[in-house]
C-alpha positions in Angstrom: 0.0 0.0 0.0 1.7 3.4 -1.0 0.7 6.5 0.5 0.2 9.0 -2.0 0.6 13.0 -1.1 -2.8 15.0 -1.3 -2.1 18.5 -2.9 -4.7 20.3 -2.6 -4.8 23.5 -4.2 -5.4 26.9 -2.9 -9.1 29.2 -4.4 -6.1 31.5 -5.6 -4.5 28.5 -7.4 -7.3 27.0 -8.8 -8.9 30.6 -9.8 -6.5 33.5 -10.5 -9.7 36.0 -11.2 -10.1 35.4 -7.4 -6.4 35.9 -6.5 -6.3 39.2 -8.0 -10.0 40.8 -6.5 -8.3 39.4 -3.0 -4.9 40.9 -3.8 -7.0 44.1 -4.7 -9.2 44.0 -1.5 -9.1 47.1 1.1 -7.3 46.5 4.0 -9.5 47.1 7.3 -7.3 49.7 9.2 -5.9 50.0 12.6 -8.5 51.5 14.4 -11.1 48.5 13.2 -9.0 45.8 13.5 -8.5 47.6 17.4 -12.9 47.6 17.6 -13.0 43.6 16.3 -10.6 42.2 18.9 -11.2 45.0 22.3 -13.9 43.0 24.1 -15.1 45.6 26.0 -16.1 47.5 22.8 -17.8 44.1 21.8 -19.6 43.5 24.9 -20.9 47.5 25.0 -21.9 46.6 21.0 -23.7 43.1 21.6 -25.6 44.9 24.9 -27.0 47.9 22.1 -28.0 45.3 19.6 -30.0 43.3 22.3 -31.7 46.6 23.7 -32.8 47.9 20.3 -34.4 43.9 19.5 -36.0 43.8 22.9 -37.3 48.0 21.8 -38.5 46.3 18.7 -40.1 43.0 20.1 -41.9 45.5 22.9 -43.5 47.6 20.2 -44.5 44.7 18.2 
């Protein structure tokens, strides 16, 4: 029995249209990559989104 090697190839190998709209992609900058991964920001963020459901679940 002979192991054979799986190469599996990349989207951006199998599709260069796709490598180049990811190469061409904006970068998000500092100050939301900061906003993604500061928890306290999220937690602040998560507690809005639940008050404004609840605001719209009351009135409905």
């Amino acid at each position: 029995m002979s192991e054979q090697t799986a190469t599996k190839k990349t989207v951006e190998e199998l599709d260069p249209v796709t490598a180049e709209r990811i190469a061409r992609a904006p970068l998000p900058t500092r100050f939301t990559n900061f906003k993604r991964s500061f928890v306290p920001y999220q937690l602040v963020r998560f507690m809005a989104f639940n008050l404004r459901t609840l605001d719209i679940v009351r009135r409905g």
